[in-house]
DOSE-675613 format. One record per residue (C-alpha): x, y, z. Coordinates in pm, 1 decimal, padded with zeros to 6 digits. Layout:
<nodes>
          X          Y          Z
          X          Y          Z
...
</nodes>
This chain:
<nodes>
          X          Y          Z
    03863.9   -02760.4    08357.4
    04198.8   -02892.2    08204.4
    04193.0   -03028.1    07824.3
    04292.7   -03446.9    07845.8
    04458.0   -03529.4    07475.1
    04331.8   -03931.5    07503.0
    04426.3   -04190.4    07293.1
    04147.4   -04425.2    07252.8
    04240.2   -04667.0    06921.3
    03937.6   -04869.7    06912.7
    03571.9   -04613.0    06946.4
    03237.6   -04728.1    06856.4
    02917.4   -04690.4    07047.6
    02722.7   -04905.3    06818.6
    02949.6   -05228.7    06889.1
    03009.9   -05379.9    07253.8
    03305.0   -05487.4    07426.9
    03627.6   -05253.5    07341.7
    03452.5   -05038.1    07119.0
    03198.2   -04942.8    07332.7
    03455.0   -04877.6    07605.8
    03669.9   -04653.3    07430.1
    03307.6   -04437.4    07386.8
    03216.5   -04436.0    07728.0
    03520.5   -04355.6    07854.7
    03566.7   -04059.3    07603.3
    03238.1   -03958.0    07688.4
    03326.6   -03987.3    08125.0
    03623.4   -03777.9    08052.0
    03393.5   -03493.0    07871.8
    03168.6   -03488.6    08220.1
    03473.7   -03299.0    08371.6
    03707.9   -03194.9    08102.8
    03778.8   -03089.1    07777.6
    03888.1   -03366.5    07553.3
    04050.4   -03468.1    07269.2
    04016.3   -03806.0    07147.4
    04219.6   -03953.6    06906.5
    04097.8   -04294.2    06730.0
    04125.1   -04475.9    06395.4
    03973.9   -04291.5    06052.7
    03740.2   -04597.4    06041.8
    03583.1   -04488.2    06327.9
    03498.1   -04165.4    06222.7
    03082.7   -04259.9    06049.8
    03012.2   -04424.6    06308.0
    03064.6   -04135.2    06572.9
    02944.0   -03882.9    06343.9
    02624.2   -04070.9    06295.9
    02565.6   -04169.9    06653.0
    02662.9   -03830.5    06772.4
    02383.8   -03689.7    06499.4
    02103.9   -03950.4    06603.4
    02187.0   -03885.0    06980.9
    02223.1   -03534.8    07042.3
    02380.2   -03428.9    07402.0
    02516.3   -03136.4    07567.0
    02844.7   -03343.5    07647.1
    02980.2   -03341.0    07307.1
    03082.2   -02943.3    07338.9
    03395.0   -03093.2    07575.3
    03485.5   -03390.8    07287.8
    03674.6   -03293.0    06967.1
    03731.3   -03662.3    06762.1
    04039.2   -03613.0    06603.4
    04120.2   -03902.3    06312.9
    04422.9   -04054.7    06256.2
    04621.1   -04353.5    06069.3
    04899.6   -04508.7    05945.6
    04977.1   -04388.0    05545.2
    04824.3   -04656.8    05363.1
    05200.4   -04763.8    05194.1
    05227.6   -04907.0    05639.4
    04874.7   -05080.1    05667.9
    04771.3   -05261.1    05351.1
    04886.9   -05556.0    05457.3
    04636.5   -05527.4    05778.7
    04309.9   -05693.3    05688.8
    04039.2   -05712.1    05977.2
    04139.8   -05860.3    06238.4
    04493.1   -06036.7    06093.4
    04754.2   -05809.1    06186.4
    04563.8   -05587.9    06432.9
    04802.0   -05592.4    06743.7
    05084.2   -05514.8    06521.5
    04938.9   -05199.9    06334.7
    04824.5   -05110.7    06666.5
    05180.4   -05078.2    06844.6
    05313.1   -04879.8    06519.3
    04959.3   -04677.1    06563.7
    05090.4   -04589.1    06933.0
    05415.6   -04528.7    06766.3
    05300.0   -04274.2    06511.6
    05055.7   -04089.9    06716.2
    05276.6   -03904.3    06880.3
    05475.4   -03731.1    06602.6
    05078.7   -03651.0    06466.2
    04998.4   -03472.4    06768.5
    05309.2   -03257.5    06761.3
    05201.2   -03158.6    06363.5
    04890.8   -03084.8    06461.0
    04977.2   -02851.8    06738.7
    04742.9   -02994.2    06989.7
    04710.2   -02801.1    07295.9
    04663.8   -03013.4    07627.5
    04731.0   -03017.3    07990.7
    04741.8   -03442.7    08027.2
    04780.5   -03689.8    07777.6
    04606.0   -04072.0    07864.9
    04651.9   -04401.2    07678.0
    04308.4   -04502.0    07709.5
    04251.4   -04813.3    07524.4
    04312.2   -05079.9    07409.6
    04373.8   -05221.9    07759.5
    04698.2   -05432.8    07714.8
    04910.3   -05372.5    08034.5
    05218.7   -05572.6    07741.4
    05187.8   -05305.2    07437.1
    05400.9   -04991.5    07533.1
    05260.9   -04626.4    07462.6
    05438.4   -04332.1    07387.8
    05303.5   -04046.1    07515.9
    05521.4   -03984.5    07798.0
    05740.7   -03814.4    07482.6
    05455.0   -03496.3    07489.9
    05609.1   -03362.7    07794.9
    05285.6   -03345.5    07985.7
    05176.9   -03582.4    08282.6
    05063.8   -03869.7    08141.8
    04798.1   -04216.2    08261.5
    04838.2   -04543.4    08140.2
    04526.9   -04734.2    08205.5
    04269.5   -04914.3    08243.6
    04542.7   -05154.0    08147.5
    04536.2   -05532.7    08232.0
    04595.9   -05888.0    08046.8
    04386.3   -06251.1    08025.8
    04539.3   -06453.4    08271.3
    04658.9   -06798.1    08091.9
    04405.4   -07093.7    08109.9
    04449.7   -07325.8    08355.3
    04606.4   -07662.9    08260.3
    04274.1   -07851.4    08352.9
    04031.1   -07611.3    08105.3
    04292.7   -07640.9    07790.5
    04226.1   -08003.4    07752.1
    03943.1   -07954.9    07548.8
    04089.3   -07660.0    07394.3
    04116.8   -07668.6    06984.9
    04511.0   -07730.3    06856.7
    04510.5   -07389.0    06648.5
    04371.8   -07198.1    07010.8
    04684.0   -07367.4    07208.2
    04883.4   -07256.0    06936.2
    04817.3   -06901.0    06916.7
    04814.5   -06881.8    07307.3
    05115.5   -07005.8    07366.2
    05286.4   -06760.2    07096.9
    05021.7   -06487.5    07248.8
    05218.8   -06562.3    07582.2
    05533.0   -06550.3    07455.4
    05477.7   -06185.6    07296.8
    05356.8   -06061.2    07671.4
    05667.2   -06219.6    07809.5
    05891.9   -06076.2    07592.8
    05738.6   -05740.1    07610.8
    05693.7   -05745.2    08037.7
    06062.1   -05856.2    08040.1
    06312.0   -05688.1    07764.1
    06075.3   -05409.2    07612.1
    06277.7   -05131.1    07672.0
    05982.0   -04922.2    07530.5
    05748.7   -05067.9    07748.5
    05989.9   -05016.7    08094.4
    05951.2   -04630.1    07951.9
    05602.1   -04660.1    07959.2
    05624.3   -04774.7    08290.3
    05903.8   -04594.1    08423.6
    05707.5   -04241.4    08249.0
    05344.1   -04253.8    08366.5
    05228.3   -04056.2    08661.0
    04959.3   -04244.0    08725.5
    04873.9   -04615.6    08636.9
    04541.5   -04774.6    08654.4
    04526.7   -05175.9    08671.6
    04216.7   -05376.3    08582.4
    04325.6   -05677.8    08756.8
    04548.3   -05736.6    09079.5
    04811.2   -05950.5    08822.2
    04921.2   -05641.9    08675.6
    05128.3   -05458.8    08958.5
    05325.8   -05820.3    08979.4
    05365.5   -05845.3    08616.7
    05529.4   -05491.7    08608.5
    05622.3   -05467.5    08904.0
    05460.4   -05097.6    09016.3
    05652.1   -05067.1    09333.6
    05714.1   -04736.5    09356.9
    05450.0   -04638.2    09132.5
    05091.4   -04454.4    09192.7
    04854.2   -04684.5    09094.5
    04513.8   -04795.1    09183.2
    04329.3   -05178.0    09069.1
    03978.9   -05170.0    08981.6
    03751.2   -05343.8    08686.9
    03787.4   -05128.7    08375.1
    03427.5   -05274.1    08249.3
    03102.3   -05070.9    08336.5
    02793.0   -05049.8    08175.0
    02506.4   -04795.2    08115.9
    02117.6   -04837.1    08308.1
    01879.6   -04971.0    08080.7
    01608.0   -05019.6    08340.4
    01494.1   -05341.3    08564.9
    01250.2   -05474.7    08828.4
    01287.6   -05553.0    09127.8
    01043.3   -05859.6    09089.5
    01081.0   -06149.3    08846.8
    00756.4   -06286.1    08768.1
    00841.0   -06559.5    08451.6
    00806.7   -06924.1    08556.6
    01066.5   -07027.3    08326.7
    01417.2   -07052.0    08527.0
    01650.6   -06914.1    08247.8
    01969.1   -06900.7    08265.4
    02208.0   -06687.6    08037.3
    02532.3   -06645.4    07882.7
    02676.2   -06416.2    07619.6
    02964.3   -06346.4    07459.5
    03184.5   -06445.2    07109.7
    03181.0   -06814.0    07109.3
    03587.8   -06874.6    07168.9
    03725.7   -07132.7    07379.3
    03847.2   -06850.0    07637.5
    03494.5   -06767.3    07734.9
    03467.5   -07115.5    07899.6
    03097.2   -07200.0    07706.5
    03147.8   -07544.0    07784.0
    03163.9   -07513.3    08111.4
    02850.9   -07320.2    08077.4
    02694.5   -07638.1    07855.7
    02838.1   -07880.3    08123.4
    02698.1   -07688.0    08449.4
    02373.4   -07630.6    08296.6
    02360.8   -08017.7    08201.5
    02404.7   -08134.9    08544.9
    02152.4   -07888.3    08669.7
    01920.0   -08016.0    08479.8
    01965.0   -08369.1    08537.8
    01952.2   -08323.4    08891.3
    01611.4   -08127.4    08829.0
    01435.6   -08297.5    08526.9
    01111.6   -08128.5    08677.2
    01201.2   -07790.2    08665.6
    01088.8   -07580.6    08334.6
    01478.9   -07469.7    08301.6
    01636.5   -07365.2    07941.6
    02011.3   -07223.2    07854.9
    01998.7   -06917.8    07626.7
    02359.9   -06835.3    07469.1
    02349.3   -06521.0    07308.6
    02660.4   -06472.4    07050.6
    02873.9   -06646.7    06769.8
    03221.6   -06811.4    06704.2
    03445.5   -07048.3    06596.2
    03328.5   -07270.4    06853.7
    02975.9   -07270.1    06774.6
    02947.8   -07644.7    06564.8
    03144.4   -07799.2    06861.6
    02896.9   -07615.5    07091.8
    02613.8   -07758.0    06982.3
    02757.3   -08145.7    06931.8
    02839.3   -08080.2    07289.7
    02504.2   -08033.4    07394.8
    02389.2   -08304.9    07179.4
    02588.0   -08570.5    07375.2
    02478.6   -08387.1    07677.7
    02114.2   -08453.3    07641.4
    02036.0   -08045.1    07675.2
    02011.4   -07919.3    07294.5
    01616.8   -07918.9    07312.8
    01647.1   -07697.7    07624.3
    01937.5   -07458.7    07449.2
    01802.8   -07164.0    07274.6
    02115.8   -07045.7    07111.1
    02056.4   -06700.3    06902.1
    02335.5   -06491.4    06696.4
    02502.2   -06169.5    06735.3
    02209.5   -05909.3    06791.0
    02180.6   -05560.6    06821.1
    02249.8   -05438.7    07189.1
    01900.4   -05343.3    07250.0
    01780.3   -05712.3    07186.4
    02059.2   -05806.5    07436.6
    01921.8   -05598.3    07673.7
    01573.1   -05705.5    07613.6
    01679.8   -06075.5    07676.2
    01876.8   -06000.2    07989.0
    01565.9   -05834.2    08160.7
    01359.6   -06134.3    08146.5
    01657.3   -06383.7    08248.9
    01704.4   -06530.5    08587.8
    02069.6   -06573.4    08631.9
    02368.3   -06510.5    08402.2
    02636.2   -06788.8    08432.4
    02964.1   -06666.4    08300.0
    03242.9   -06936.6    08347.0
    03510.5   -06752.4    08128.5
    03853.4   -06754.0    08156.9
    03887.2   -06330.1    08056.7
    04038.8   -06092.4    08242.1
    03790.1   -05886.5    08206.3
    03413.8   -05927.2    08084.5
    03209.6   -05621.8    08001.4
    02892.6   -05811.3    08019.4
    02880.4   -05914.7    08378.4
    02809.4   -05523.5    08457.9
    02547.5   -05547.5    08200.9
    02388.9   -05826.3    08391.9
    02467.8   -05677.7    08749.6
    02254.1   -05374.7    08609.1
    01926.1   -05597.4    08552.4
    01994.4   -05770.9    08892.3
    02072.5   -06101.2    08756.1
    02282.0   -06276.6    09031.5
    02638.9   -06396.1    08848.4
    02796.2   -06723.2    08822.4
    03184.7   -06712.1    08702.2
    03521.4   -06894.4    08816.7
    03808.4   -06819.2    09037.7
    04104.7   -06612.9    08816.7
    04206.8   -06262.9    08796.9
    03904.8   -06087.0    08610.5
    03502.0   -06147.9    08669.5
    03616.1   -06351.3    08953.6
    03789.0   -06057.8    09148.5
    03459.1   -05833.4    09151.7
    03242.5   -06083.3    09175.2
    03071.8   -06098.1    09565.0
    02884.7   -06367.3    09755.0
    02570.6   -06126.9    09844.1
    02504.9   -06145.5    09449.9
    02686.2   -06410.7    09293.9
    02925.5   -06768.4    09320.9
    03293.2   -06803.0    09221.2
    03342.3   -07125.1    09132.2
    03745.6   -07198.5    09310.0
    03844.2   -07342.8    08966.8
    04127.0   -07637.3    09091.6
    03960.2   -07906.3    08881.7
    03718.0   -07936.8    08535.2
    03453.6   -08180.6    08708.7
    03477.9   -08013.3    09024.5
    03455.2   -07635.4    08864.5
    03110.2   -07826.0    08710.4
    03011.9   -07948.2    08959.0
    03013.2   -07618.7    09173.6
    02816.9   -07425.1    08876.7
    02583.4   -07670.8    08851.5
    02517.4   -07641.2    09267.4
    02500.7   -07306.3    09243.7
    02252.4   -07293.5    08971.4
    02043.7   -07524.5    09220.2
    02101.6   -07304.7    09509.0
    01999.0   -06978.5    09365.4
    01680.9   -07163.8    09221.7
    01593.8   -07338.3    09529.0
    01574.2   -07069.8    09742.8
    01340.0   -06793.3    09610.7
    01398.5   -06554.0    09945.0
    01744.9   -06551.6    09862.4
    01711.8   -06503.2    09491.5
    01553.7   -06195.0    09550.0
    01817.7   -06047.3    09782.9
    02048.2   -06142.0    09566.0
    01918.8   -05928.0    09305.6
    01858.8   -05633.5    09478.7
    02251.0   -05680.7    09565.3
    02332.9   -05748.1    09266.0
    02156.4   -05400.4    09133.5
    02339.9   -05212.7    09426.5
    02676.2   -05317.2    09314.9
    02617.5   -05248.1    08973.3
    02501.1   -04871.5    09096.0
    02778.1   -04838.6    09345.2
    03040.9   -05016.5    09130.3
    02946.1   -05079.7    08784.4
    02741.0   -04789.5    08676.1
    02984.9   -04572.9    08397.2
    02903.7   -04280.5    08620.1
    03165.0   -04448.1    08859.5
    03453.9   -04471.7    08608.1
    03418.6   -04119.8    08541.7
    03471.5   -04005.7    08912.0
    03784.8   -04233.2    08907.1
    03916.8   -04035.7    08616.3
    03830.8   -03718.7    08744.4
    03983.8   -03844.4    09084.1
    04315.0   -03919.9    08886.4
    04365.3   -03643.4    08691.1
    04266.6   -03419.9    09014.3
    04519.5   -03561.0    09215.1
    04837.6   -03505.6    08953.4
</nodes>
């Protein structure tokens, strides 16, 4: 059993998305190996308390350690504003605390956050060191950013000119690059982007999620279909609205709703949206809830149409689990793992056309009730062969094995 010193910025297993990552991966890690994790002071109550409530063997092989910036280098961080930046000094500084703290380890991982742009500095411990799951949002096609608010197509464009400038003259990041013994990619864009010839690497989906339980058999009349996520222009919701619409026109007699489960910046524009489309007495749309309620809501869905224009997308495993077949568009995240025998990728060339395939598939999958159901048996399989967290933990242990 070797001890892996992990850097994992962002840990909480009450919140979703990279929170809840940075847990379950600190938690796949213990499985094999000793581990120390080291994440953000803010962090700490909500570990403590979760660890308290949910007592489990596993937590002999995790030591949280707690670390930040003085507070004369972060007051000017509030929330969100400023978090990429006090996260690259964060990466900066955490090396020089492990060294005065005399941390004893065999392999040192950069575990999260995920950016495959942000350099990490562990390589300067001496010990073999993984970079990964690390990957990027692929930029929005010029057909989808029509539509797009100005301030969004602001900050993209200046988000994409930080990733260039960091893939292309970061000397810091080439280190990273140059230094890891092991990389692990979360989309195929990322070996191109820095160029891993040369390199051991391997490209799978980062996202996974836990088993909360489903049957086999559907037996609601209602044909639901769902969506989740923070309501953001990226997650492609009104493409979602827009398939949905068409469905539905092309089946007034079906008993059909839309259930969006989250909240946003975009929500007002959401719901004018499905005002001009005719659809807002079918659209149930409900607030950030606690996971649980999630969970409840995804069980008794039919399909989960996911249009978004991530690189990742932590809730299509979520769905996968409950055997919900998936709907999602062609790019470099959901629609790389995404497979016929459970789901449609929408090929993503044109905004009516991409609508006009969601909206088909939506009628194919409810159409055809023999095929519904072996689509969510698949869809169940690949979540336990693929998407289960189970899996990311043998990949780990695989990794650091093979050092």
């Amino acid at each position: 059993m070797k001890t892996i010193l992990a850097t994992t910025y962002a840990v909480n297993p009450y919140k979703g998305s990279e929170d809840a990552m940075g847990w379950n991966y600190v938690c796949q890690v213990a499985r094999f190996h000793k581990v120390i994790a080291i994440t953000r002071e803010n962090n700490q109550e909500h570990i403590e308390k979760f660890m308290e409530e949910n007592p489990d063997e596993l937590y002999a092989n995790i030591q949280f350690v707690y670390y930040d910036l003085p507070k004369s280098l972060r007051w000017w961080k509030k929330g969100t504003w400023g978090s990429m930046l006090y996260f690259l000094l964060w990466q900066k500084g955490v090396v020089g605390f492990v060294r005065d703290q005399g941390l004893t380890f065999d392999i040192a991982h950069h575990l999260n956050f995920h950016n495959d742009w942000s350099p990490s500095y562990l390589w300067q411990l001496g010990k073999p060191f993984v970079w990964g799951p690390i990957g990027h949002h692929p930029t929005i096609p010029a057909p989808f950013r029509e539509n797009m608010p100005l301030a969004d197509k602001a900050k993209g464009l200046l988000t994409g000119l930080i990733k260039r400038y960091f893939w292309n003259w970061s000397t810091a990041l080439e280190n990273t690059r140059a230094k890891a013994d092991y990389i692990w990619c979360m989309n195929d864009s990322v070996p191109e982007v820095l160029d891993l010839s040369g390199k051991k690497y391997h490209i799978s989906p980062s996202v996974a999620s836990q088993d909360y339980g489903w049957l086999p058999e559907r037996k609601e009349s209602t044909f639901e279909v769902l969506s989740a996520g923070r309501l953001v222009h990226m997650k492609g919701f009104d493409l979602t609205l827009r398939a949905f619409a068409r469905f539905a026109e092309a089946n007034p007699q079906l008993n059909a709703v839309l259930t969006i489960v989250g909240d946003g910046p975009e929500k007002e524009r959401l719901l004018e949206l499905a005002d001009s489309l005719g659809i807002r007495s079918r659209l149930n749309m409900i607030n950030w809830i606690p996971r649980s309620e999630l969970m409840d809501i995804m069980k008794k869905a039919s399909v989960f149409l996911f249009p978004s224009h991530e690189g990742a997308g932590m809730v299509v495993p979520e769905a996968l689990s409950f055997g919900l077949p998936v709907l999602t568009i062609d790019n470099c995240g959901p629609g790389r793992f995404v497979e016929p025998a459970y789901g449609l990728v929408a090929e993503a060339d044109s905004y009516d056309g991409t609508v006009d395939r969601l909206a088909e598939g939506l009628a194919g999958i409810q159409r055809n009730q023999k095929e519904y159901a072996a689509m969510r048996i698949a869809a169940r399989k690949a979540f336990e062969e693929k998407f289960a967290w189970d899996r990311r933990g043998e990949a780990l242990q695989t990794i650091y094995s093979n050092l």
